[in-house]
C-alpha positions as CSV (number, residue, x, y, z in Angstrom):
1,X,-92.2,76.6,40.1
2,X,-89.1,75.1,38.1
3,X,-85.6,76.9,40.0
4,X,-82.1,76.9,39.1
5,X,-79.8,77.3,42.2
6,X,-76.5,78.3,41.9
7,X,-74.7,76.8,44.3
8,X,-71.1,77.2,45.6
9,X,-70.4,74.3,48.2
10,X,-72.8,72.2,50.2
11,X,-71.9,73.8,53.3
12,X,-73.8,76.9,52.2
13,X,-76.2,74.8,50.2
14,X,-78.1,72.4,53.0
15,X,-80.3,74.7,54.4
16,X,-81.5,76.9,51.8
17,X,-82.1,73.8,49.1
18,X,-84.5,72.4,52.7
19,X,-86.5,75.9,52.5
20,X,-87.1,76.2,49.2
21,X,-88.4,72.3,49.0
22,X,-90.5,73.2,51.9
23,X,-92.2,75.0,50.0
24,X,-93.0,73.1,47.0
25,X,-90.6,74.8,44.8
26,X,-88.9,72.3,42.5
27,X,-85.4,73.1,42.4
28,X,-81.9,71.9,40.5
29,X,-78.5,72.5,41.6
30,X,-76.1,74.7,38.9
31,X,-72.5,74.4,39.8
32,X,-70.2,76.9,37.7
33,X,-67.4,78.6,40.0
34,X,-64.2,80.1,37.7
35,X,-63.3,81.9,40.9
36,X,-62.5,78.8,43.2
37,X,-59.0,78.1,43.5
38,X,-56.7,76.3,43.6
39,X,-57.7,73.2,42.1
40,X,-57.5,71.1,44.8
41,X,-59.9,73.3,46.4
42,X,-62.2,73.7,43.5
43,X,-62.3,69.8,43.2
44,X,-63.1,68.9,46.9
45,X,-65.8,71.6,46.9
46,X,-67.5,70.4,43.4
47,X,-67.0,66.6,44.9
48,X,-68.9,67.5,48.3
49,X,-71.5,69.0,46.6
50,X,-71.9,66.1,44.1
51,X,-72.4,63.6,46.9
52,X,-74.8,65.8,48.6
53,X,-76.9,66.3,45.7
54,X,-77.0,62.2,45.1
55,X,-77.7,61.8,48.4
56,X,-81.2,64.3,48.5
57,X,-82.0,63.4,44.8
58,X,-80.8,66.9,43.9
59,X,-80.9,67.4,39.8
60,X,-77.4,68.7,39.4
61,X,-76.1,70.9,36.8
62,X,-71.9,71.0,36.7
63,X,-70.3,73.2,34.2
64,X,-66.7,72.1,35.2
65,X,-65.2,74.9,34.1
66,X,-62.2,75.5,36.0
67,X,-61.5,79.1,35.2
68,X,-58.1,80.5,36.9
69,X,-56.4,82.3,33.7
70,X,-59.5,83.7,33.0
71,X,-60.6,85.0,36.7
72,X,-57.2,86.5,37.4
73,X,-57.2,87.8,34.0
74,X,-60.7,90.0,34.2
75,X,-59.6,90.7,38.1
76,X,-56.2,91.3,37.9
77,X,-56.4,95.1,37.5
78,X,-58.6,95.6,40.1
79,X,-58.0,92.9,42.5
80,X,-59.8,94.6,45.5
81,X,-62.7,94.8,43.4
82,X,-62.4,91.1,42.2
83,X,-66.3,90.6,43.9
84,X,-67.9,92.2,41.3
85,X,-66.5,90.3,38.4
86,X,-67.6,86.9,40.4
87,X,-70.4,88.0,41.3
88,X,-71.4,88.8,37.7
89,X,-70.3,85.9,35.7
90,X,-71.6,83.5,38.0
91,X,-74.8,85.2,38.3
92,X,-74.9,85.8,34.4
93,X,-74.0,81.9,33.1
94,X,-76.8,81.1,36.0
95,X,-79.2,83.2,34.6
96,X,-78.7,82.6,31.2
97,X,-78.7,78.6,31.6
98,X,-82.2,79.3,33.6
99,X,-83.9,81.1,30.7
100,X,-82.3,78.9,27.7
101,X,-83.1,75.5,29.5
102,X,-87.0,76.8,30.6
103,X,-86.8,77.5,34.3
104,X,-89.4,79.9,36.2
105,X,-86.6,81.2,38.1
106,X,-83.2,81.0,39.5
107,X,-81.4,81.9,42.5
108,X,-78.6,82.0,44.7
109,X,-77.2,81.0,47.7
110,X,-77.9,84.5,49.6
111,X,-76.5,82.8,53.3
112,X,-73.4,84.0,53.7
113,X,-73.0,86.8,56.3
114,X,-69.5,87.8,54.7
115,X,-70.8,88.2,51.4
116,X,-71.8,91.4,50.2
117,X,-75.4,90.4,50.2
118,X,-77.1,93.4,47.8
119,X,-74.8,93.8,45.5
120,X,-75.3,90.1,44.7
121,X,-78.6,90.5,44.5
122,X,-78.1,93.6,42.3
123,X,-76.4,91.5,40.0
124,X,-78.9,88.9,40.1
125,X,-81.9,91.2,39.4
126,X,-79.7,92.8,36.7
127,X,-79.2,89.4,34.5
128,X,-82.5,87.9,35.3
129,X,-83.5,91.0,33.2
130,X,-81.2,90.6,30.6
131,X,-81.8,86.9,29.6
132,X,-85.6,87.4,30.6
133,X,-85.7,84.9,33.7
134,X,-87.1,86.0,37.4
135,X,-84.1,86.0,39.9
136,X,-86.3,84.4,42.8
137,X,-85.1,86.1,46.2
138,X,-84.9,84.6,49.6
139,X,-82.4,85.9,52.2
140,X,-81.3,83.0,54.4
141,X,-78.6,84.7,56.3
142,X,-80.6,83.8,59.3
143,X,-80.1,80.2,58.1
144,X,-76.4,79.9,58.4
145,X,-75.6,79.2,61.6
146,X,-77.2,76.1,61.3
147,X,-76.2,75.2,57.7
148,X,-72.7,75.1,59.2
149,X,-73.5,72.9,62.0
150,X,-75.7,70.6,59.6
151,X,-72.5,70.2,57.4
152,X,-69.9,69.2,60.0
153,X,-72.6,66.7,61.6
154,X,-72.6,65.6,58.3
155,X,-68.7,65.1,57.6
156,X,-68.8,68.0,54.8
157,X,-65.6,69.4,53.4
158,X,-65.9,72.8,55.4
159,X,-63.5,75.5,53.5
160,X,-61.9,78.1,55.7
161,X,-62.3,81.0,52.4
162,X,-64.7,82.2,49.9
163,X,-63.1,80.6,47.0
164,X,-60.5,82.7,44.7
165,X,-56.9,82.5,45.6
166,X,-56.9,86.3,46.7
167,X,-59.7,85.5,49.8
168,X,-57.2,82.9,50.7
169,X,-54.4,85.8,51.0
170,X,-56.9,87.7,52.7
171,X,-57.7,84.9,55.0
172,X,-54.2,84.1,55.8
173,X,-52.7,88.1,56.4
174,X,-55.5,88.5,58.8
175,X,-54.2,85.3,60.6
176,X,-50.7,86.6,60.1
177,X,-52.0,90.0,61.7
178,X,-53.7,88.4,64.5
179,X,-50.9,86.6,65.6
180,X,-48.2,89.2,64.9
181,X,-51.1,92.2,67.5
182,X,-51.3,88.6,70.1
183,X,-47.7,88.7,70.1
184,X,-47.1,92.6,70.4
185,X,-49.7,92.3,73.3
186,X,-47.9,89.8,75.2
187,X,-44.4,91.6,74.9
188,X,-46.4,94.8,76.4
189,X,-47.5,92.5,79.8
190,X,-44.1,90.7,79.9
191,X,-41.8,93.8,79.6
């Protein structure tokens, strides 16, 4: 079986590319991420990836297409909501590149525990009817722990946020908020 997998950094990528080559499934790497910024992000995450794939032998699709006007654009309305968009035109250009190129299948890294894991693959079924190509499902949550550890054994850029500049804001008010209820809890002992 011929698989496109969409792939969003190497750290999420290690383990799941092993699985599916374990069994027998020939599989090709398809970067395309509009939502990662900022650039400097976008570029360090594209570059890991690259020297991974070169590394395994990884076919390796890039469709540098470094999208910010046009993410914030479609989310900007509905920020909160901003997962859906990504999740759908990463899922779609995937799909459609699968079907138009003569894959079996495609898929998607489904190992993130702070993803939301069925809507992606929702989204995923949902396309792979639309452009007539079978989204092939595998969860590999179970997987990640050691994905993670497999990239910083192996010097990978490890990014501290799912990719768009808002999950960066997110990322950093929760720090903010952290620090700010350690602070308040300390005052309380002291005083």
């Amino acid at each position: 079986m011929k698989t496109l997998m969409h792939i969003c950094c190497a750290p999420c990528a290690n383990r799941p590319i092993a699985a599916l080559r374990e069994e027998g499934i020939e599989l090709a790497g398809f970067w395309y991420n509009p939502n990662i910024h900022p650039y400097t992000e976008y570029r360090s995450r594209k570059t890991c990836l690259e020297d991974y794939a070169r590394e395994i032998s990884l076919p390796l699709v890039v469709v540098n297409d470094y999208g910010l006007r046009q993410f914030v654009q479609h989310v900007a309305d509905n920020i909160d909501g901003r997962c859906a968009y990504c999740y759908r035109v990463r899922m779609e250009e995937t799909a459609r590149y699968a079907a138009e190129r003569g894959f079996d299948s495609f898929t998607t890294l489904l190992i993130s525990p702070y993803q939301n894991h069925e809507a992606i693959c929702a989204v995923a079924r949902a396309m792979g009817g639309e452009y007539g190509v079978e989204f092939l499902y595998r969860d590999f949550r179970p997987l990640f722990r050691e994905g993670q550890q497999f990239a910083r054994d192996h010097g990978f850029y490890m990014q501290k946020y799912c990719g768009c500049v808002f999950s960066e804001e997110d990322r950093y008010l929760a720090k903010k908020r952290k620090k700010e209820a350690e602070r308040l809890a300390a005052a309380r002992q002291n005083g």
